[in-house]
KEKE-3310 file (N, C-alpha, C; in steps of 0.2 Angstrom, whole numbers, plus 5000, padded with zeros to 4 digits):
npx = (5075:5068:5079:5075:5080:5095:5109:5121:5141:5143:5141:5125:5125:5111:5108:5098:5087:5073:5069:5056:5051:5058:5053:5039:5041:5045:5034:5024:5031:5034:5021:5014:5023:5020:5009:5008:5018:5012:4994:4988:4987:4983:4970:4961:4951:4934:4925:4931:4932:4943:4947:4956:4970:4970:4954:4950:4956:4950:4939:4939:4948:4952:4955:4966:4975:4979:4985:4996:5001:5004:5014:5024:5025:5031:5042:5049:5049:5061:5071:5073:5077:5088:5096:5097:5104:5118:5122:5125:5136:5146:5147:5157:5166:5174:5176:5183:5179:5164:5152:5140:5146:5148:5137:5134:5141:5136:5121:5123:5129:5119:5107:5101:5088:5083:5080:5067:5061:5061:5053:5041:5036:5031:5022:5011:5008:5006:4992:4991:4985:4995:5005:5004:5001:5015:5030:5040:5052:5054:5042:5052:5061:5053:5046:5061:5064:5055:5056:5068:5067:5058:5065:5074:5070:5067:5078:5082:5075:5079:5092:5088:5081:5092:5099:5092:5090:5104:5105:5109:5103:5091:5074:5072:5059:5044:5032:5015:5000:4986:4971:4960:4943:4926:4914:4900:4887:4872:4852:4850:4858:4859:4863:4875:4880:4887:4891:4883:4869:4857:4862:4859:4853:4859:4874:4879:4885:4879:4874:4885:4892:4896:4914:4920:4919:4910:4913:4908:4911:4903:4899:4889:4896:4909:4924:4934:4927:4919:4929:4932:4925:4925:4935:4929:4920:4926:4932:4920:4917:4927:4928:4916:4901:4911:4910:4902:4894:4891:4885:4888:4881:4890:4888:4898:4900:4903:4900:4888:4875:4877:4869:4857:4856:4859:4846:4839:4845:4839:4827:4824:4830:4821:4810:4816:4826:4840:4853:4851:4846:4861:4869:4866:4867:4881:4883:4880:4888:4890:4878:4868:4855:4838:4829:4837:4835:4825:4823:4832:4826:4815:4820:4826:4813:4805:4791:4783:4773:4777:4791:4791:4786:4792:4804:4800:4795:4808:4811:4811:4824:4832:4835:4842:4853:4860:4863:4871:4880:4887:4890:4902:4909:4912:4921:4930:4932:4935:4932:4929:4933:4930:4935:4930:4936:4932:4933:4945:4953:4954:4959:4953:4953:4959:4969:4965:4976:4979:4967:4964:4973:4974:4961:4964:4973:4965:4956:4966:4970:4959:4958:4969:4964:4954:4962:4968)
npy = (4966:4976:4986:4977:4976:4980:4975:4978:4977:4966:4951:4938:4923:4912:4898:4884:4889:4888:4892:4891:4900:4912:4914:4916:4929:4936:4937:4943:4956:4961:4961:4970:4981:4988:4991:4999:5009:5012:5018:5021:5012:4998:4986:4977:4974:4977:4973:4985:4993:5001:4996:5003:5000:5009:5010:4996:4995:5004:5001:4989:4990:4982:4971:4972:4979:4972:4961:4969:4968:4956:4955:4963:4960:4946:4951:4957:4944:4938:4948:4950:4933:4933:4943:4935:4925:4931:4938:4926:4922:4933:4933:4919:4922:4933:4927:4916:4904:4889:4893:4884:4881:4895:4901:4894:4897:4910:4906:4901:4910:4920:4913:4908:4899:4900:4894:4897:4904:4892:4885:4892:4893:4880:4877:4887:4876:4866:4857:4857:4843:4836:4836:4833:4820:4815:4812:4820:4825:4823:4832:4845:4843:4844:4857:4867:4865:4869:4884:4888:4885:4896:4907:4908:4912:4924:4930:4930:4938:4951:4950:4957:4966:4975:4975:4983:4996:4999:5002:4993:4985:4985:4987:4992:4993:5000:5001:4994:5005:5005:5009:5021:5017:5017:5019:5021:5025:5016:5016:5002:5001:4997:5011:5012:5023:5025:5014:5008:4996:5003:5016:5020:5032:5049:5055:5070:5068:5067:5058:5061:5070:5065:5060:5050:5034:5017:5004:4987:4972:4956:4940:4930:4916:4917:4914:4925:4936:4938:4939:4953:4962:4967:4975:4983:4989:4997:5006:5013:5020:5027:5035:5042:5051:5055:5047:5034:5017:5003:4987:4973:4963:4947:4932:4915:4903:4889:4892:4884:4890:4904:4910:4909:4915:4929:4932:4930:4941:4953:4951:4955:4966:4974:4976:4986:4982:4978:4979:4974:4959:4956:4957:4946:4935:4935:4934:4923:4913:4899:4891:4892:4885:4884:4883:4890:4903:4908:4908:4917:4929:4930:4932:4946:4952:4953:4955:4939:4934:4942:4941:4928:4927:4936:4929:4915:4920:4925:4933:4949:4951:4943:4947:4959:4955:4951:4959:4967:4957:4956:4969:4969:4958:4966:4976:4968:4959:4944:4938:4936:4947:4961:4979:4994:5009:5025:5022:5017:5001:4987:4972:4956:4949:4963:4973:4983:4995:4995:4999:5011:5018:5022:5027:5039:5043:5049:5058:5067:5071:5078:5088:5097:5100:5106:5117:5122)
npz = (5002:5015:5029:5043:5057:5069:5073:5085:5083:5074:5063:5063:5066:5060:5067:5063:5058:5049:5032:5029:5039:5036:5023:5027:5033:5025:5014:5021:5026:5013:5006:5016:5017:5003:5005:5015:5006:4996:4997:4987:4977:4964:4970:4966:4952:4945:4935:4927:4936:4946:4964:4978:4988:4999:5000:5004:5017:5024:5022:5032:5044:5054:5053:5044:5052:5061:5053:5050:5063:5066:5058:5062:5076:5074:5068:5079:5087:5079:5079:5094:5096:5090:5094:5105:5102:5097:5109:5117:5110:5108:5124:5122:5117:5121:5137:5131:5127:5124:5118:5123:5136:5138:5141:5151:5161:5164:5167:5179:5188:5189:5192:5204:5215:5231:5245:5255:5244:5236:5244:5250:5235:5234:5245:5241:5231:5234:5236:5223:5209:5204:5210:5223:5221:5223:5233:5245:5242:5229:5223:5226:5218:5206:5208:5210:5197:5190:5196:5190:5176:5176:5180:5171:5159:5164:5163:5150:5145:5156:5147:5135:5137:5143:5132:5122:5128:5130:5115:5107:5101:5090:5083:5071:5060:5061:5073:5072:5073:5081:5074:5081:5080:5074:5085:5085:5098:5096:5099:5104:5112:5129:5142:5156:5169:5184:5196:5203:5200:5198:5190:5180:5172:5167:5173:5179:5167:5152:5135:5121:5127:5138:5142:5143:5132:5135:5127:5127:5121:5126:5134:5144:5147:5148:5155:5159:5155:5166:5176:5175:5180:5193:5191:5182:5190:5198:5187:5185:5196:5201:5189:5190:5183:5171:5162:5151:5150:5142:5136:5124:5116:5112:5110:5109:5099:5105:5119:5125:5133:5130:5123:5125:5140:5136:5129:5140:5147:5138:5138:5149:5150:5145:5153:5157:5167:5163:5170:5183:5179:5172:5184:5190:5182:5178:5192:5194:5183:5183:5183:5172:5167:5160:5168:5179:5173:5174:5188:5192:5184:5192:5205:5203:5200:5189:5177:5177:5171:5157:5153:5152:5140:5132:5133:5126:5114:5106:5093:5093:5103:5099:5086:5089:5098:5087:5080:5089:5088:5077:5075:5082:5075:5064:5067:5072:5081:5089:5099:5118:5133:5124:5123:5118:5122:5119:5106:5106:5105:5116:5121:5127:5145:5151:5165:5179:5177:5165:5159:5165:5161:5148:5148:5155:5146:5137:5145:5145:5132:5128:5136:5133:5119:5121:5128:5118)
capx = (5070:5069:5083:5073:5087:5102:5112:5130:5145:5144:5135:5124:5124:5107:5110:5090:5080:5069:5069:5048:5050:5061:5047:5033:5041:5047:5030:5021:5034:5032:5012:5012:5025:5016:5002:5010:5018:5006:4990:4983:4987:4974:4970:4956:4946:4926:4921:4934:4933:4947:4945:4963:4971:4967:4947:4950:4957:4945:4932:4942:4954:4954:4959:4973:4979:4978:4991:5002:5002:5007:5020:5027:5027:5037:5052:5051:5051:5066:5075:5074:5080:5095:5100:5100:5111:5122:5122:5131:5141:5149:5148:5159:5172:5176:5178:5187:5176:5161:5145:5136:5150:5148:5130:5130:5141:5131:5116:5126:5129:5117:5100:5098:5083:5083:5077:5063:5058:5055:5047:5035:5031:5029:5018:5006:5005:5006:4990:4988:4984:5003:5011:5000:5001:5023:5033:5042:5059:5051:5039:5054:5064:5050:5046:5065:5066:5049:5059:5073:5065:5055:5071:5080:5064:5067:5084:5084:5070:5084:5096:5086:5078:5097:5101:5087:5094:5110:5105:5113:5096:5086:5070:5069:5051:5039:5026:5008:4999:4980:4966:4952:4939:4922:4910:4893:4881:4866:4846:4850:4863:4857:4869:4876:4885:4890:4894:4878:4865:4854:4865:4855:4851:4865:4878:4884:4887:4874:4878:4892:4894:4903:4922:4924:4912:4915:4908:4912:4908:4906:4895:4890:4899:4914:4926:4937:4921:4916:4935:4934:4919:4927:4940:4924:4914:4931:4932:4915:4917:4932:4926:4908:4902:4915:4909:4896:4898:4885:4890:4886:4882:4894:4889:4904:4898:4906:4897:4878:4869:4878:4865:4852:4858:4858:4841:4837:4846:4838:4820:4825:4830:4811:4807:4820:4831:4845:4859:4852:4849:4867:4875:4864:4871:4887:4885:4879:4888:4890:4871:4863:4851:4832:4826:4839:4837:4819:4822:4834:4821:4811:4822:4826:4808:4802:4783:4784:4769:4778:4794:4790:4782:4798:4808:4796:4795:4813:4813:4814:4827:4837:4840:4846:4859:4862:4864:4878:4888:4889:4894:4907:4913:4913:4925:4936:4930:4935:4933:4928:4930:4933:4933:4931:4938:4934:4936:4953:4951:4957:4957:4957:4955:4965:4970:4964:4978:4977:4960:4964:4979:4968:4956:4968:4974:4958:4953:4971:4969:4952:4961:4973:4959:4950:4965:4970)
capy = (4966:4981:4982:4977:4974:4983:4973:4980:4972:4961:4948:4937:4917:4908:4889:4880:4895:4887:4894:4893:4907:4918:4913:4918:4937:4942:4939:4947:4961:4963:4965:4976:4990:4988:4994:5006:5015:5017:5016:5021:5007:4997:4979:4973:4979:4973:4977:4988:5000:4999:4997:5004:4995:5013:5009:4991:4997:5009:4996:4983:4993:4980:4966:4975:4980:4963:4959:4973:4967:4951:4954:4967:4952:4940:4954:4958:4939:4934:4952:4945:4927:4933:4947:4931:4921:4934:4939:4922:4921:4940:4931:4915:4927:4936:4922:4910:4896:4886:4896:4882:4883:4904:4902:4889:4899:4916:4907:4897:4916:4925:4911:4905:4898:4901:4889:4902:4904:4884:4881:4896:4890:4873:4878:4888:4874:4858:4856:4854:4836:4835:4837:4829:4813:4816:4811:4826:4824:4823:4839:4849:4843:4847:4864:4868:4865:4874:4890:4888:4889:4903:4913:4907:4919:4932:4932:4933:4947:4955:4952:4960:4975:4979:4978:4988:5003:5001:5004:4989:4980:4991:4986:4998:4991:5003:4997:4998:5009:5002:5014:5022:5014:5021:5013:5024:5021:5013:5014:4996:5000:5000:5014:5014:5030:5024:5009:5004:4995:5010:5021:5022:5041:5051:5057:5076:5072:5061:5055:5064:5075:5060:5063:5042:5030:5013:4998:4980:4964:4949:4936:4929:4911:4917:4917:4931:4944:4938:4941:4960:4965:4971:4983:4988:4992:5003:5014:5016:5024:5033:5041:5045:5061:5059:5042:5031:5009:4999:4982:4973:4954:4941:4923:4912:4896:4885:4890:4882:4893:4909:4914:4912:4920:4933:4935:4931:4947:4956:4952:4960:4973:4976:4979:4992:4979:4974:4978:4969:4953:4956:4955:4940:4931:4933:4932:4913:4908:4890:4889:4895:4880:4888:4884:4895:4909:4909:4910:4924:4936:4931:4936:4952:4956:4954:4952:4934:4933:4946:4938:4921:4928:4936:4922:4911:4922:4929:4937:4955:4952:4940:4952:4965:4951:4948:4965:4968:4952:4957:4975:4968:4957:4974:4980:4965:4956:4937:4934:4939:4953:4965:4987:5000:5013:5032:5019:5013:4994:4982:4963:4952:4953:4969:4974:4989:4996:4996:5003:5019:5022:5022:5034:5044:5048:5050:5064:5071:5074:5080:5093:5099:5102:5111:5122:5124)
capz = (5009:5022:5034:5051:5064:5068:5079:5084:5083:5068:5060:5068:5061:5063:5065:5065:5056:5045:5027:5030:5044:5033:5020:5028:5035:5018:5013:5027:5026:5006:5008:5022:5015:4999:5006:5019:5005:4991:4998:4982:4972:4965:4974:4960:4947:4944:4927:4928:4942:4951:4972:4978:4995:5003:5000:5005:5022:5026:5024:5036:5047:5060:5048:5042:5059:5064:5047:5053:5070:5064:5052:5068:5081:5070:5066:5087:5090:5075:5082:5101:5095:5084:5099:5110:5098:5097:5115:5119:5104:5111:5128:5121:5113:5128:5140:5125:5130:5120:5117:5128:5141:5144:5144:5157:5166:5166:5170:5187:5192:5187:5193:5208:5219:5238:5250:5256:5237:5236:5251:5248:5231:5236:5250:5236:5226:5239:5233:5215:5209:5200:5216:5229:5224:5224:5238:5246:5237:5219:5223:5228:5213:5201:5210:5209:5191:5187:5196:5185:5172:5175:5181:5164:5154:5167:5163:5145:5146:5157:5143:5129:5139:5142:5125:5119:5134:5128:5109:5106:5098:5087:5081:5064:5058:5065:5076:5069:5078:5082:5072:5080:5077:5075:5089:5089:5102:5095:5101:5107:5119:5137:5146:5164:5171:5189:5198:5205:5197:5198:5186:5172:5172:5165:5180:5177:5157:5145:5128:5118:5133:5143:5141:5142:5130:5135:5123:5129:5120:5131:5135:5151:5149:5147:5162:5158:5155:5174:5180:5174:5184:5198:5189:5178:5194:5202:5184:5184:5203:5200:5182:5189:5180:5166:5158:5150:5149:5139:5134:5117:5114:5108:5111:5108:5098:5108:5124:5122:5137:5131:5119:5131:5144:5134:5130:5145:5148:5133:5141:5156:5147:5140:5158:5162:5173:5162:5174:5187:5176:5170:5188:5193:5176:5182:5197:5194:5178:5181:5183:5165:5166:5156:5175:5185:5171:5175:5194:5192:5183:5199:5210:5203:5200:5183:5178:5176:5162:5151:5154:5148:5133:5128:5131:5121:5106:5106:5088:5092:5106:5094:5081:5094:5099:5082:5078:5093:5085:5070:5076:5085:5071:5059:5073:5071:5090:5089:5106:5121:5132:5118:5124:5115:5125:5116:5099:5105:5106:5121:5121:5132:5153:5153:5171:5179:5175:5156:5157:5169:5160:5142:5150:5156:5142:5134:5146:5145:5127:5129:5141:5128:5114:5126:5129:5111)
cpx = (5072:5073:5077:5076:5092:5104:5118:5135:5144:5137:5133:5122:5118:5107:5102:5085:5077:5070:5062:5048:5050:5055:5043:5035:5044:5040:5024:5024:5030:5026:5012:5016:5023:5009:5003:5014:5016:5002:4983:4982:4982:4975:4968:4951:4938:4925:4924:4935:4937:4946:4953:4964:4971:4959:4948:4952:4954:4939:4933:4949:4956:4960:4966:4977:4983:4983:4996:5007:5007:5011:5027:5030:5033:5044:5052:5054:5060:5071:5077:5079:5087:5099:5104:5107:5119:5125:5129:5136:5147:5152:5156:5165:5176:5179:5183:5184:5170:5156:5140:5140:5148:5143:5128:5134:5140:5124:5116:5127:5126:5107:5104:5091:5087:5080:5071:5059:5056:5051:5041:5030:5028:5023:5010:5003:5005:5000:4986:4991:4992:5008:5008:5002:5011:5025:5037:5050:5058:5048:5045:5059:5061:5048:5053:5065:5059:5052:5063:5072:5061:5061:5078:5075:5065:5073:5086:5078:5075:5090:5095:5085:5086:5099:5097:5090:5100:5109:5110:5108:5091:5081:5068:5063:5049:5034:5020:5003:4991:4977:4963:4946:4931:4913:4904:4889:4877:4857:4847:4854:4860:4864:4869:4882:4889:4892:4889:4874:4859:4854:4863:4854:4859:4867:4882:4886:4881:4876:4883:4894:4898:4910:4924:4916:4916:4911:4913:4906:4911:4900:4895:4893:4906:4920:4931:4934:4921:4924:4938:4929:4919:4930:4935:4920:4918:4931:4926:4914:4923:4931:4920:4907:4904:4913:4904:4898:4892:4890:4884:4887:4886:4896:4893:4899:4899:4904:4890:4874:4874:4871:4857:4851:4857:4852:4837:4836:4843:4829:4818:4827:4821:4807:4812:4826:4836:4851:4857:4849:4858:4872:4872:4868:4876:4888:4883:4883:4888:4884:4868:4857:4845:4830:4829:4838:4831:4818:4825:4828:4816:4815:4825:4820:4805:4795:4785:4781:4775:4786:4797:4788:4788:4803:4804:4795:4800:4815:4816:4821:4833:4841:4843:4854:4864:4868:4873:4885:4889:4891:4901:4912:4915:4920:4932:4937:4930:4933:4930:4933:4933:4931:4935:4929:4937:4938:4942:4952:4956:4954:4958:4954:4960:4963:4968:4969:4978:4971:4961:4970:4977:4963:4960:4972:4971:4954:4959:4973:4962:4954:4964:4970:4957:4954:4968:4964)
cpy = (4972:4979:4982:4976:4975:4978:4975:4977:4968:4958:4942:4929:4914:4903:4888:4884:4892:4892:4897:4898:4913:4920:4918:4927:4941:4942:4945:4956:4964:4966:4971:4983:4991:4994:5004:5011:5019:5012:5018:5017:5001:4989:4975:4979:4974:4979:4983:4993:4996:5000:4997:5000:5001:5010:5004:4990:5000:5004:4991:4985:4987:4974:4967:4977:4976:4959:4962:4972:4962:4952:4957:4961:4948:4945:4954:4950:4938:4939:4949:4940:4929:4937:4941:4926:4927:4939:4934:4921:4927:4936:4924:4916:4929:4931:4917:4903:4897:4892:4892:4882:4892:4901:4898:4892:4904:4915:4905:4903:4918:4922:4906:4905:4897:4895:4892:4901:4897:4883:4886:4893:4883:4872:4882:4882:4866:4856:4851:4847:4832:4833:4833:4822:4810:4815:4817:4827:4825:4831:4845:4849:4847:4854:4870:4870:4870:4882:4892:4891:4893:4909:4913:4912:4924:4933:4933:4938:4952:4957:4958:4967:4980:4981:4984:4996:5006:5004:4998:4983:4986:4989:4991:4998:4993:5000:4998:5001:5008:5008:5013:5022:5017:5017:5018:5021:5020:5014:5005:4995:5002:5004:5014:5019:5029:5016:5004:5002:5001:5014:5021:5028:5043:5055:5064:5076:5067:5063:5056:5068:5072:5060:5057:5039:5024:5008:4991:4974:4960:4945:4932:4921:4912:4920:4922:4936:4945:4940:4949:4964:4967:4977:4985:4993:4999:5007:5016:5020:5029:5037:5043:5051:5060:5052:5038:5024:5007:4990:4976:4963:4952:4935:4921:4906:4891:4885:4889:4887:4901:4914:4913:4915:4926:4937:4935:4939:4953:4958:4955:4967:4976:4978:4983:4989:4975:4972:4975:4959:4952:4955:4950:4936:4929:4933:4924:4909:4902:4888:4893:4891:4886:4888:4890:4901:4912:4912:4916:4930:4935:4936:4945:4957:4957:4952:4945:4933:4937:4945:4931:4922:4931:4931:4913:4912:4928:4932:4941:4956:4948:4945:4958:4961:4950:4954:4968:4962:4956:4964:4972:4963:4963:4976:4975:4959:4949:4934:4938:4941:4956:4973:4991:5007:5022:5029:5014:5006:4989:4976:4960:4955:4958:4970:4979:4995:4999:4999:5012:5021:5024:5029:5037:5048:5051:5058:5069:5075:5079:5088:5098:5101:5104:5118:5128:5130)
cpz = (5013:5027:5042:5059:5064:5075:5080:5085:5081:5069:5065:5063:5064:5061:5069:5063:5050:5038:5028:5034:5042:5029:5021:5031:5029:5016:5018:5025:5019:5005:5013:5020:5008:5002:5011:5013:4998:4994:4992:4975:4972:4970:4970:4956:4948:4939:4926:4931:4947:4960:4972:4986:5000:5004:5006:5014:5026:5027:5030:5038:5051:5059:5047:5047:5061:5061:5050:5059:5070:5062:5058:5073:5079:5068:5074:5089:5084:5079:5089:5100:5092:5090:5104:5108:5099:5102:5117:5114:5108:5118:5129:5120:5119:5133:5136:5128:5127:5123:5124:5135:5143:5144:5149:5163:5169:5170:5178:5191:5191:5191:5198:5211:5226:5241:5252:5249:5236:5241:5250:5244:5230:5241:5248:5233:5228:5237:5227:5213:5206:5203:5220:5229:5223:5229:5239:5240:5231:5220:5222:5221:5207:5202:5207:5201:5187:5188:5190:5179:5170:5175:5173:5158:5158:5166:5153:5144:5149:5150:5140:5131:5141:5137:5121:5124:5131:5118:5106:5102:5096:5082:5075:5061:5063:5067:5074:5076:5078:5080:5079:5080:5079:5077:5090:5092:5098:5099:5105:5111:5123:5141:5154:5165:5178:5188:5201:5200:5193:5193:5180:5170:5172:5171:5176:5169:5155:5138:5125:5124:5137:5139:5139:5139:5131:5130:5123:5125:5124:5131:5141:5152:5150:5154:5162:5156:5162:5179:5179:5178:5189:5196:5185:5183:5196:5195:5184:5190:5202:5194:5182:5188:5174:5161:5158:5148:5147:5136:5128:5119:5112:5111:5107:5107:5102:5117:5124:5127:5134:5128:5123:5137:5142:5131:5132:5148:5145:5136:5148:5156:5145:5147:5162:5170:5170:5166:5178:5184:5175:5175:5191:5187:5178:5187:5201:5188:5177:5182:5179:5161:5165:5164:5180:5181:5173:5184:5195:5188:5191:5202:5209:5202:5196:5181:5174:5169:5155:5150:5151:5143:5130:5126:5126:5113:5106:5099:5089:5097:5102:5089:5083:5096:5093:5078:5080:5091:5081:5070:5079:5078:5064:5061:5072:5077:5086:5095:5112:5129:5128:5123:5118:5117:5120:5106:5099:5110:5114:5119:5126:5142:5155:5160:5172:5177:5170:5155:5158:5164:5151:5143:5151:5152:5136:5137:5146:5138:5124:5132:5135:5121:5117:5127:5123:5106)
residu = (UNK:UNK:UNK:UNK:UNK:UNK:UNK:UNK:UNK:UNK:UNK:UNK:UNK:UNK:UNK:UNK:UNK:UNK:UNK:UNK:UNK:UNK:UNK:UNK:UNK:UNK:UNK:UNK:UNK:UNK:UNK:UNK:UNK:UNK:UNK:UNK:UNK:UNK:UNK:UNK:UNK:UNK:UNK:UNK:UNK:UNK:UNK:UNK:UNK:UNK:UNK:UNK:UNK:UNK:UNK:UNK:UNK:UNK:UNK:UNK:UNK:UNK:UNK:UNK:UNK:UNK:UNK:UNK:UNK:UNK:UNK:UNK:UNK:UNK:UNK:UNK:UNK:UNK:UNK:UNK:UNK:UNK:UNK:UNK:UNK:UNK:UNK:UNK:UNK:UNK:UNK:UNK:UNK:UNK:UNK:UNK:UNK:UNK:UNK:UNK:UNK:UNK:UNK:UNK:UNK:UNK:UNK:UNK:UNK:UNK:UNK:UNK:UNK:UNK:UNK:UNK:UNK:UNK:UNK:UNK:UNK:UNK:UNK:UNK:UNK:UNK:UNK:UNK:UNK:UNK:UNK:UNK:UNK:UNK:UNK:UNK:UNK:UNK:UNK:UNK:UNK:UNK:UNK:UNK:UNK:UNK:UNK:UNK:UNK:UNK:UNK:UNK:UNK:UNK:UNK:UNK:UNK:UNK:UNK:UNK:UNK:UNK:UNK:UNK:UNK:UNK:UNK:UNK:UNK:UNK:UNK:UNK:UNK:UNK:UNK:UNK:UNK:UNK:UNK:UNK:UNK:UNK:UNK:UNK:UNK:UNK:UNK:UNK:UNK:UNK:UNK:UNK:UNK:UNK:UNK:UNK:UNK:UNK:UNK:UNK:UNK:UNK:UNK:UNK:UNK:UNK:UNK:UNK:UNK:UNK:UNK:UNK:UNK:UNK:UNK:UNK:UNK:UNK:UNK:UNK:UNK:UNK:UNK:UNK:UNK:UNK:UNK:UNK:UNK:UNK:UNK:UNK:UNK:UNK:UNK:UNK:UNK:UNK:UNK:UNK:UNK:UNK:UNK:UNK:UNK:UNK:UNK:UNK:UNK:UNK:UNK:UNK:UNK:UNK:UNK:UNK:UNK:UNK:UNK:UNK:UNK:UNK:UNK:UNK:UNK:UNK:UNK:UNK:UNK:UNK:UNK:UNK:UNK:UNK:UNK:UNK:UNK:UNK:UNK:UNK:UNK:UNK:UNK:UNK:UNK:UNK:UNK:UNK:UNK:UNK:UNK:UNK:UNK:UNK:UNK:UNK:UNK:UNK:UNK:UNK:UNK:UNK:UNK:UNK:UNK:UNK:UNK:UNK:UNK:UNK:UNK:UNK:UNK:UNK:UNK:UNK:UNK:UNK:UNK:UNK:UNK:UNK:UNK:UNK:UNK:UNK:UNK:UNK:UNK:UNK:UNK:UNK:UNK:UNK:UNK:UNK:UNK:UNK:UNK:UNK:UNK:UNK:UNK:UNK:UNK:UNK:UNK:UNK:UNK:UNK:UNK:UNK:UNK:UNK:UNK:UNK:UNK:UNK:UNK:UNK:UNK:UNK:UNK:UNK:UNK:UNK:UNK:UNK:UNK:UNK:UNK:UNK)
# end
């Protein structure tokens, strides 16, 4: 097996490691540098033409990614866990006292709660239904205890990020490094350039000529599309001129109004007012009854007759929605919100943050091909 972890200063005993754990990372590991170092080896044959696990990647980067990622996470997570075994073990030696003895007495120095600190958090979360109905005594005990153990994760994150500084914990399994991925606009993508509804007409760049593409799958049930919507609106205002956003269906099974919503929105597309269907949507999600999607095309202004008649015979706008899933699952998108930043994938409610810092280095590179 590949060395994956250099710890210093001896060996490190794992007492409770499952066999199945080791199991499953020798496998993972085994497939993955297989493939990372012939990718020209075959995978299968059909009537005998061989498809090699290059091909097979190429067809299914995201897939593959996604294995890589996995296999990565589980040596970080086993490397972590073994650094902290042998943290206290180190700690045990030094002191001449039990493993659970130094440990209880690093964390007695090391984790405190203030009086300040619990009354605050107490006074956040006086409140919630857990506490409320606790007597003052219990609330404080169970707050205290909640502290504690948030400060006992913030304290072995401490450990580990010293041991990584010191070179004392060394992750030798390289980190896979996320493709690429090849997201052309489409004829069915409605573009916005700015921050207002408005921004349909291209600002200073149109098409490939914008420096930033951005492509979001999401749908409007989902409450973590509708909690990004603010830090969409701020890059769309600080990158106006340099970037173009469009966003691509992908109704989630599991919410019943999402897929109407959506073609609600689709049909409001056919009159040139998607984006402002799209900020009434969210700006009502818990009301996507057939009645209030009808009201919202009102209120935004839509020809009622030719409105009704799309959402009555949703064919052409069905297979446009259908179209943008199944782009997004080509892409590897389980979920929603999904970006694709200039191809480079985000998941998840990323923070403004992670976005500008994406971009920025999207036009930073853009800069240095420019100059080359």
């Amino acid at each position: 097996m590949l060395m994956l972890i250099k710890i210093k200063a001896g060996r490190v005993e794992r007492a409770g490691r499952t066999v199945a754990t080791y199991f499953l990372a020798g496998l993972l590991l085994a497939g993955s540098a297989a493939r990372a170092d012939d990718k020209g080896q075959a995978a299968f044959k059909i009537n005998g033409k061989v498809t090699t696990l290059d091909e097979l990647y190429k067809q299914d980067q995201a897939s593959f990614y996604d294995l890589d990622k996995k296999r990565y996470d589980l040596v970080e997570r086993l490397a972590k866990e073994q650094y902290i075994d042998h943290f206290w073990q180190q700690r045990a030696k030094e002191t001449g006292k039990s493993v659970a003895e130094s440990k209880k007495a690093y964390e007695d120095k090391n984790l405190k709660v203030s009086e300040r600190e619990l009354q605050e958090t107490l006074e956040k979360f006086k409140d919630h239904p857990s506490l409320a109905k606790l007597d003052r005594k219990e609330q404080e005990r169970q707050v205290r205890e909640y502290l504690m153990d948030r400060g006992r994760r913030e304290l072995l994150d401490t450990i580990i990020e010293t041991g990584i500084k010191k070179g004392d914990l060394v992750i030798v399994t390289p980190q896979p490094e996320e493709p690429i991925y090849s997201v052309p606009v489409t004829a069915d993508d409605v573009m916005r350039y700015g921050p207002e509804i408005s921004d349909t007409k291209p600002i200073s760049c149109k098409a490939d000529d914008c420096a930033i593409t951005i492509v979001e799958y999401s749908e409007f049930q989902c409450p973590f599309c509708s909690r990004v919507q603010p830090d969409m609106k701020r890059i769309l205002t600080e990158f106006k001129g340099k970037i173009r956003w469009t966003v691509r269906d992908f109704p989630l099974s599991f919410h019943d109004r999402a897929r109407p919503a959506a073609i609600s929105a689709k049909c409001a597309a056919e009159q040139g007012k998607y984006w402002n269907m799209y900020a009434m949507l969210f700006d009502n999600q818990r009301n996507l009854a057939d009645a209030d999607l009808k009201s919202y095309a009102e209120k935004i202004g839509l020809d009622k007759g030719k409105y009704d008649k799309c959402v009555a015979n949703p064919a052409a706008v069905e297979s446009k929605i259908e179209r943008n899933f199944q782009s997004g699952v080509a892409l590897g998108v389980s979920g929603t919100p999904a970006y694709f930043i200039n191809g480079r994938r985000l998941s998840g409610a990323m923070p403004y943050a992670e976005f500008k810092r994406v971009i920025d280095e999207e036009l930073a590179g853009k800069k240095r091909k420019a100059k080359s």
